[in-house]
C-alpha positions in Angstrom: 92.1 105.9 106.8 89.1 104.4 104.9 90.6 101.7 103.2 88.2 102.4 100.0 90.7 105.1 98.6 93.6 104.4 96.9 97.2 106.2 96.2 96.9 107.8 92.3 99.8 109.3 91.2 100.7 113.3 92.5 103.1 115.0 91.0 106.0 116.3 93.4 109.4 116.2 93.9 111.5 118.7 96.7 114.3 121.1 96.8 114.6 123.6 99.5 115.4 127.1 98.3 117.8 130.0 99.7 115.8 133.0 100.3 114.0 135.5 103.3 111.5 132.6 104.3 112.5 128.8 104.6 110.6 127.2 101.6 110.4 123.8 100.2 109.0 123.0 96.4 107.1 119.5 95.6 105.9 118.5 92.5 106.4 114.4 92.1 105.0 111.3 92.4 102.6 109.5 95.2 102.9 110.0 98.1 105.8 111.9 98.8 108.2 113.5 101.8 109.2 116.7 101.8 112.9 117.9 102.4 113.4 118.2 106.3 113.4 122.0 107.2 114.6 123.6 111.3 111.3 125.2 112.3 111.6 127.0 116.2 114.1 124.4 116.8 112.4 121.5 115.5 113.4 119.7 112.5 110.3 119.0 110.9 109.0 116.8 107.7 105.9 117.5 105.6 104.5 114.5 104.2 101.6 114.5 101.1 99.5 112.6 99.8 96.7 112.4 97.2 94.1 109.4 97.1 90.4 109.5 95.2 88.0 107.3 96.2 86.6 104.5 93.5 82.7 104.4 94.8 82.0 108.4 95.4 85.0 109.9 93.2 85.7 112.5 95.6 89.6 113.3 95.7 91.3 113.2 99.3 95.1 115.3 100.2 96.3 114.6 103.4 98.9 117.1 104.9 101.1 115.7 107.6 103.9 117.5 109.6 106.2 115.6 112.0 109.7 115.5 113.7 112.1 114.2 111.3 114.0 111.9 113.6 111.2 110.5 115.9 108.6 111.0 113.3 106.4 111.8 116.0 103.6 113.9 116.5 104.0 117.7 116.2 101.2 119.4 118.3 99.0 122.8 117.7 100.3 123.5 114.0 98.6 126.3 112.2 98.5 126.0 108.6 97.6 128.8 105.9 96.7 126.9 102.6 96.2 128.4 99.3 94.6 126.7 96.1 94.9 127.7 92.8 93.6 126.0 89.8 94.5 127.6 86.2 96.3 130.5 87.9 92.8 131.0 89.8 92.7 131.2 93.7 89.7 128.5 95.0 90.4 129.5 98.9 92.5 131.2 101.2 91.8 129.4 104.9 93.9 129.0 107.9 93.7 125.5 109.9 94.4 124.5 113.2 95.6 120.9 114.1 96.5 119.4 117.0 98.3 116.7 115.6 99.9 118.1 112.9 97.4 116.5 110.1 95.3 118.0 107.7 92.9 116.3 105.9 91.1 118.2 103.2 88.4 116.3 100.5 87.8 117.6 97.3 84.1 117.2 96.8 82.4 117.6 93.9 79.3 119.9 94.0 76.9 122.6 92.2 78.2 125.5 94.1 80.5 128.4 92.1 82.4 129.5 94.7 84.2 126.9 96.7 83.4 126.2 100.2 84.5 124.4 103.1 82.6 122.5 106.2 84.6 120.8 109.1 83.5 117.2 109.1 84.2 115.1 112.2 85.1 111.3 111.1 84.2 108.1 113.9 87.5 107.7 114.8 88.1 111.1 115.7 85.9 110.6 119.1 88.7 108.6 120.4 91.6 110.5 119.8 92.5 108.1 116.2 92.1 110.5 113.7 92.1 114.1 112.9 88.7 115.7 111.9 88.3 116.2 108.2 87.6 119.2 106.1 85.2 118.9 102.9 85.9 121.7 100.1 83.1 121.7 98.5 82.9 123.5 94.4 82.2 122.3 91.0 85.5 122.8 90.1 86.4 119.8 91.2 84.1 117.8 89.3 87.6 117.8 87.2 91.1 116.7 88.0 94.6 118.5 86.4 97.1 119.9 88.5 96.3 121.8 91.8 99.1 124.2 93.1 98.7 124.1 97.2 100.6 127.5 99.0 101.2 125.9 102.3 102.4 127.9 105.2 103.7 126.5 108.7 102.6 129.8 110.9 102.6 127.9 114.4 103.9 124.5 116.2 103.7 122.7 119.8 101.5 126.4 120.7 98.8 128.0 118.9 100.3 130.9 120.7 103.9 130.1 119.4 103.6 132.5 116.3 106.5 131.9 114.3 108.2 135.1 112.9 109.3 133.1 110.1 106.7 130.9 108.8 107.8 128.2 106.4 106.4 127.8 103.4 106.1 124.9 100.4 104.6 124.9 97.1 103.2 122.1 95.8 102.0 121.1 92.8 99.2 118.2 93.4 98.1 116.5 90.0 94.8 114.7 90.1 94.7 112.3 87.2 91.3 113.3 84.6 90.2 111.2 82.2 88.7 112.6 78.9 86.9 110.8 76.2 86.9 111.7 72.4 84.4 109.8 69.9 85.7 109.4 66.2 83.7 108.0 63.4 86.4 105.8 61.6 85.1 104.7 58.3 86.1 101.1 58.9 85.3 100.3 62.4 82.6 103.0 62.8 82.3 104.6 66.2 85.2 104.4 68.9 86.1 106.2 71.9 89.4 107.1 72.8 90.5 108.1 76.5 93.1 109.9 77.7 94.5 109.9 81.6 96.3 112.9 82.2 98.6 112.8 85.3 100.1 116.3 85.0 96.9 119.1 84.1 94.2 119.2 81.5 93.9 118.3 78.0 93.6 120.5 75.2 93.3 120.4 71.4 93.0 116.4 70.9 92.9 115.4 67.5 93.0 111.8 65.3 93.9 111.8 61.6 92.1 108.2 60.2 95.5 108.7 57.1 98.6 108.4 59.3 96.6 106.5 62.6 98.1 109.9 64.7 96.9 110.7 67.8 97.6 114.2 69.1 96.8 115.9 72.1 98.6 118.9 74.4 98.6 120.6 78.0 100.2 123.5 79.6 103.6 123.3 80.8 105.9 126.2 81.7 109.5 125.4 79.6 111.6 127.1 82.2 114.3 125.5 84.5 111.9 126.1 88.0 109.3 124.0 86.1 111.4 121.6 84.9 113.2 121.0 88.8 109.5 120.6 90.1 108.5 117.7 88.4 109.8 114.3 88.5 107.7 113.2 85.9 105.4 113.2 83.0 102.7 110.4 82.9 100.0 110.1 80.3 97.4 107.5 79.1 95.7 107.0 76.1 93.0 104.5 76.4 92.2 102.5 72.7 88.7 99.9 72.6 90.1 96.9 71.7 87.6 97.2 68.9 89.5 99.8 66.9 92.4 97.4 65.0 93.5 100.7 63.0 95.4 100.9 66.8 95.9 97.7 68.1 99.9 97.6 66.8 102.5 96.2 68.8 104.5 99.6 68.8 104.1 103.0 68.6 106.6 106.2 68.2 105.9 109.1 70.5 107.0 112.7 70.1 106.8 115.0 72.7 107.4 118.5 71.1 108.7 117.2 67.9 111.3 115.0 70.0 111.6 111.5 69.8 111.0 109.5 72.8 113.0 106.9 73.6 111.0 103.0 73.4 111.5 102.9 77.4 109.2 106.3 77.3 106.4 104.0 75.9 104.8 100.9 77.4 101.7 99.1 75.8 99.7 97.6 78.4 96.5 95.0 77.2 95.8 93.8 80.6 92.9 95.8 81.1 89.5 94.2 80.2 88.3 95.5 76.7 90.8 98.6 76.5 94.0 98.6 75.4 96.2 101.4 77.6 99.6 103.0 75.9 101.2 104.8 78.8 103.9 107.6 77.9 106.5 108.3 81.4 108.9 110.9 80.8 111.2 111.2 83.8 112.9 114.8 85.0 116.4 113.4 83.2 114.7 113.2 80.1 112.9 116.3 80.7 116.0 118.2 81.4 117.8 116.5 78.3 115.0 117.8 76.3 114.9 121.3 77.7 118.8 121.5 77.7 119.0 120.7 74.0 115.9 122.4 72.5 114.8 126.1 73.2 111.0 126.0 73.1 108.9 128.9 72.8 105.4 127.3 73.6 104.1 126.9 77.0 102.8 123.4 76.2 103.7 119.9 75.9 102.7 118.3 73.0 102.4 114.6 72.6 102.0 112.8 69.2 101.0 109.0 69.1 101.8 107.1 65.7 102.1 103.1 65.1 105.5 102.6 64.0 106.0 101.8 60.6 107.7 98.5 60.9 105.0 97.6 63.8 103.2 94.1 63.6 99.3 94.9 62.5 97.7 93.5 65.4 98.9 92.4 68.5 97.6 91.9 72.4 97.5 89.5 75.2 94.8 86.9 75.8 91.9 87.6 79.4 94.2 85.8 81.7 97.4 87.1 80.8 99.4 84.1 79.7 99.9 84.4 75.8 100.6 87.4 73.6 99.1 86.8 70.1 101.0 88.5 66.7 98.4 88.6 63.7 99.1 89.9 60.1 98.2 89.5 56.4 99.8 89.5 53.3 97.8 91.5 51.0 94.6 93.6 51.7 91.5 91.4 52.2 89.2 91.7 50.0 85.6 89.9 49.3 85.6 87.3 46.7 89.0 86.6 46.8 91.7 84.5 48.9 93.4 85.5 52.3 96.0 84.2 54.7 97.0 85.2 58.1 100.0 84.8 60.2 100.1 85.0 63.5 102.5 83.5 66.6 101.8 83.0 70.0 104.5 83.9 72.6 104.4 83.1 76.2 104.1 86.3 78.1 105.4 84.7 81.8 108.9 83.7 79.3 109.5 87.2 78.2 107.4 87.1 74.9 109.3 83.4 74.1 107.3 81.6 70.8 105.6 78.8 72.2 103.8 75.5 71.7 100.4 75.0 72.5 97.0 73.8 71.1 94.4 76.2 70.5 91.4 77.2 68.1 91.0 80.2 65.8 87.3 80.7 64.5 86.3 83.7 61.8 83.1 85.2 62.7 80.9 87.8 60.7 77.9 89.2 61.9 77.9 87.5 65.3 78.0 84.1 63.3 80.9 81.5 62.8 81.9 81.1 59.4 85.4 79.2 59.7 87.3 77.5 62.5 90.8 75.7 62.5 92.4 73.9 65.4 95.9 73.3 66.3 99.0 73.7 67.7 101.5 76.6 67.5 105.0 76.1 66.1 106.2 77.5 69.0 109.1 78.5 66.7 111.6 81.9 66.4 112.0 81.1 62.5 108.5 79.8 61.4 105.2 81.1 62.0 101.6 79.8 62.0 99.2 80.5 58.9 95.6 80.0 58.3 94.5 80.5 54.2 90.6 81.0 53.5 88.6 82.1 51.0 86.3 85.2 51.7 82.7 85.0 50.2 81.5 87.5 47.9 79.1 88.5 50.6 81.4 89.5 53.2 82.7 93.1 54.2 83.3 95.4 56.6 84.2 93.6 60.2 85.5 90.2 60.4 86.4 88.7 63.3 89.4 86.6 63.9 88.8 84.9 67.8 91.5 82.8 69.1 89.9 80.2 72.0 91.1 77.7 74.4 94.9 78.1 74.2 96.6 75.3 76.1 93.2 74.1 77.2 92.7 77.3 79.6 89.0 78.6 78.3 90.4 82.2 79.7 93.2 82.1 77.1 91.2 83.9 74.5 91.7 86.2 72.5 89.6 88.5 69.3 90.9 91.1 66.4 89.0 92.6 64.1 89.8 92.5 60.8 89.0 94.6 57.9 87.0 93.0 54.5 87.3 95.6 51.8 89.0 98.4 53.6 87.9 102.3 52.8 90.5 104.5 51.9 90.4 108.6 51.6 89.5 108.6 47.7 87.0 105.8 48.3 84.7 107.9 50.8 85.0 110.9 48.8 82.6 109.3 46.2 80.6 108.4 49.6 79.2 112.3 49.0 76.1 112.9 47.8 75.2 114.9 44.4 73.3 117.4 46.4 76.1 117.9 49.0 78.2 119.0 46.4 76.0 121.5 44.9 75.5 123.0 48.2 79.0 123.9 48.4 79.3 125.5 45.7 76.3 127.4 45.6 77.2 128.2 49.4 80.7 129.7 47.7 78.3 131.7 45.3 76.2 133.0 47.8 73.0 131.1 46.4 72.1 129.7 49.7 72.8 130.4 53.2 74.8 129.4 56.0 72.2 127.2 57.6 71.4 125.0 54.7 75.0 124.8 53.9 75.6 123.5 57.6 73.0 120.8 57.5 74.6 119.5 54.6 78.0 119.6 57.2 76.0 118.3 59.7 75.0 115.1 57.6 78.4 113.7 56.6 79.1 113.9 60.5 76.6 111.8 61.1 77.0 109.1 58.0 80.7 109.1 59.5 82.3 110.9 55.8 83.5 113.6 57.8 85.2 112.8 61.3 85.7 115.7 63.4 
């Protein structure tokens, strides 16, 4: 298989079900093995997997069914596959494999309707690999969860008809990445992303007062749901720029429930974004479903810094330290700061160490101050830095921490906020004229149009953040 794609997470998990036809559910993680099932004779194993590739995007599932034992080769298997997408059919086809693999490629395209070409790979002229299928439609310009109907209908014969096909339902989730742009009034434009593993995002919202991020999806609160999946995984993805979220905890609800701190993992390994990853297994789900009766049909996840949470915290380019910053009082210009901060050892489980480095202030692009030193490298003292901020500075200041230990990788940057903006603050922000256009919207004096530009304006000036 081309060795450009790589495994993403899939959401199944299998449990084979008493009824008229043999069937097998899956709804977990990677790739993943069905539940052995007796078909004509032959205990058989369906194997599935989802890969994307990183250059062209396009999203691969590969369907394998073999003997159990031998894990060999099942020959001339006939497969009838369904897709749905938001309770929408994409394609009913049947396929015929010789070797018992299907591979089908989600490929992005203009057409409505979805359709599907038989592509022969290189290494299927000599016997290595099966041909491909291509499903072309836009709808897959988006990931979120895919429900495959997969029925066995033949094995070792095309002409061996089963008169009990087998069937599985899976659920395939395809993780989709959405970006939201806020307009903080004190570090301006950001973007936040958010990797959903499990099916699309709906309602996102970010409240500048409490710092809370909020965001739902479907989900189906009912005990087959809650068997079929094996777990819950979402991302949100913070610029390193935004400080209002660069905490070193955060409490997560998921309907109103508390998540536990093993729910929540804060990763700042990743170039210039900060990732908080949210895993809820199917214990927790169950536990949650057992002890709550929900009447919604959607998960809904709230991300908050937690109260007692250090300011600003994160881990320098090459992985080695972890920096805590915080103040004492609110910086302001024209008057007298001092920041605290300790560096830990991240390959020593977070342990305070001791080891030179640099800490420069920049504003504007330009150094202002600089101290070097050595960290305490102490549980029960901390390291300081007291300066005096100029009359002349606000807004962004930049506190960069350089050369730890030597290592010219070991760096590290927060920004910091000079004369912070609060709610009441911005509300004086509002133009004279804005607020006449209000009211004479309320009287009827003008219409909707003018009144909307006015709207439209604090968008833009960032008073209003939508």
């Amino acid at each position: 298989m081309n060795r450009q794609f790589f495994a993403v997470c899939v959401i199944f998990s299998g449990i084979v079900l008493a009824c008229n036809l043999p069937i097998s559910f899956g709804h977990g993680l990677g790739t993943e093995t069905m539940p052995p099932v007796m078909i004509d004779e032959t205990q058989a194993t369906l194997e599935v997997a989802s890969m994307t590739s990183l250059d062209t995007g396009i999203r691969q599932i590969m369907i394998s069914l073999f003997g159990t034992e031998s894990r060999g080769v099942i020959n001339n298997v006939s497969f009838e596959v369904e897709l749905i997408k938001n309770e929408t059919v994409l394609f009913k086809n049947n396929f015929e494999r010789d070797d018992g693999v299907l591979i089908m490629n989600l490929v992005p395209s203009e057409d409505s309707e979805v359709q599907i070409f038989n592509q022969e790979t290189f290494a299927s002229f000599f016997g290595l690999a099966s041909d491909q299928f291509n499903l072309q439609g836009k709808v897959f310009e988006d990931g979120g969860l895919y429900k495959f109907n997969v029925k066995i209908l033949t094995i070792n014969s095309y002409d061996n008809v089963l008169s009990e096909p087998v069937k599985y339902d899976l659920g395939i989730s395809i993780p989709e990445t959405t970006y939201y742009e806020i307009n903080d009034r004190n570090f301006g434009t950001q973007e936040l992303g958010v990797i959903t593993y499990f099916d699309q995002i709906s309602e996102f919202s970010y409240d500048q007062e409490t710092r809370q991020i909020e965001f739902s999806f479907p989900f189906q609160w009912d005990q087959k749901t809650i068997g079929q999946t094996s777990v819950i995984h979402e991302e949100v993805q913070i610029p390193k720029s935004f400080g209002d979220l660069l905490v070193s905890k955060f409490d997560v609800t998921l309907n109103e429930i508390d998540l536990p701190e093993s729910a929540i993992n804060i990763d700042d390994f990743t170039g210039g974004k900060r990732i908080v990853h949210v895993v809820v297994s199917q214990n927790e789900l169950q536990e949650i479903f057992s002890a709550n009766q929900f009447n919604a049909d959607n998960i809904v996840l709230k991300f908050q810094p937690n109260e007692n949470s250090i300011p600003l915290s994160g881990v320098t380019e090459n992985g080695q330290f972890k920096i805590n910053l915080w103040w004492e009082n609110e910086m302001r210009s024209n008057s007298d700061a001092k920041l605290g901060y300790d560096i830990l050892d991240t390959f020593l489980m977070d342990k305070p160490i001791s080891v030179p480095y640099e800490l420069k202030l920049f504003y504007n692009g330009k150094e202002v101050l600089k101290k070097t030193g050595t960290s305490a490298g102490s549980k029960t003292q901390s390291d300081s830095f007291e300066f005096f901020i100029p009359s002349d500075v606000s807004g962004i200041l930049v506190a960069k921490f350089e050369n730890l230990g030597g290592n010219k990788l070991a760096h590290l940057e927060f920004p910091l906020v000079i004369d912070r903006k609060s709610s009441m603050e911005v509300e004086y922000l509002i133009p004279d004229w804005v607020r006449n256009n209000a009211k004479w919207w309320s009287e009827g004096q003008i219409d909707d149009r003018t009144f909307a530009n006015g709207i439209e304006f604090l968008i833009n000036v960032g008073i209003i953040v939508v």
